[in-house]
C-alpha positions in Angstrom: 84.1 95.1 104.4 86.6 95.5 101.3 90.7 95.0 102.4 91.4 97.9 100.8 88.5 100.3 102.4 89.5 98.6 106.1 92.9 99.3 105.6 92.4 103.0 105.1 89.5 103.6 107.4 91.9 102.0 110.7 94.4 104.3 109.6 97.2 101.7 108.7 97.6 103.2 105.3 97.3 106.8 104.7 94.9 106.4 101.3 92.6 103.9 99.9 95.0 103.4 96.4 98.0 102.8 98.1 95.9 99.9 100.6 94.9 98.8 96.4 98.4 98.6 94.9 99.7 97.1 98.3 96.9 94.5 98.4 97.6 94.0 93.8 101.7 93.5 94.6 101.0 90.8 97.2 102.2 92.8 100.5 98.9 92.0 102.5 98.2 88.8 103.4 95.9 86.8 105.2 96.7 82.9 106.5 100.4 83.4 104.5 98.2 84.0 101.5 98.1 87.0 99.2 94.4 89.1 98.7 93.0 91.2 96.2 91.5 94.7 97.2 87.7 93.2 97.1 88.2 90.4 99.9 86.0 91.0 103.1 87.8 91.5 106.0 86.4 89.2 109.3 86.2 89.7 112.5 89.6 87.4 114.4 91.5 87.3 111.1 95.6 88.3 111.4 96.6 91.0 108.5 99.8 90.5 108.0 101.4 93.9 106.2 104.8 92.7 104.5 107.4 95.8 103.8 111.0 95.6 102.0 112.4 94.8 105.2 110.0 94.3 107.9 106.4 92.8 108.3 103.7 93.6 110.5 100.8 91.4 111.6 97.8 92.7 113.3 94.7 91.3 114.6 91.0 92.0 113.1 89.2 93.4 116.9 85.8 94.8 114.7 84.5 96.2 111.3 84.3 100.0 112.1 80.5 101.0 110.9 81.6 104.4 110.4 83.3 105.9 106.9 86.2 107.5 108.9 87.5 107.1 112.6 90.4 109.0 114.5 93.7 107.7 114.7 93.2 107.6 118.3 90.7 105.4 118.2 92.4 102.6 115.7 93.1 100.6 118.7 89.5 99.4 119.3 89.3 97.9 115.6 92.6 96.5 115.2 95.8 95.6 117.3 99.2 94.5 116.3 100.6 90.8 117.1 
């Protein structure tokens, strides 16, 4: 599944363009690395979110099938480290 699309559908950004410019402006990164919007998200991998004063890393759990999920339920697909 796309970075971008993943990012929205857990909930950790609130809309898929804002996941984009994040992902364009190197704040998400996988392995210390900077992605593009296309990359495939796997299963184990640590998203690390960078903000202007703070970073957050959180752990790949499973690819949600579904276009949409609650917020409630965001725990099962990803959890923060």
């Amino acid at each position: 599944m796309r970075a971008d699309k993943f990012l929205n559908i857990v909930n950790l950004v609130k809309r898929r363009a804002i996941a984009q410019d994040m992902c364009e402006n190197g704040a998400i990164r996988i392995c210390g690395k900077s992605i593009k919007p296309s990359r495939d998200i796997k299963v184990g991998e640590v998203i690390e979110m960078v903000y202007l004063d703070s970073s957050k890393s959180f752990l790949v759990l499973q690819i949600p099938n579904q276009k949409t999920i609650p917020k409630n339920q965001s725990h099962l697909y990803v959890k923060e480290v």
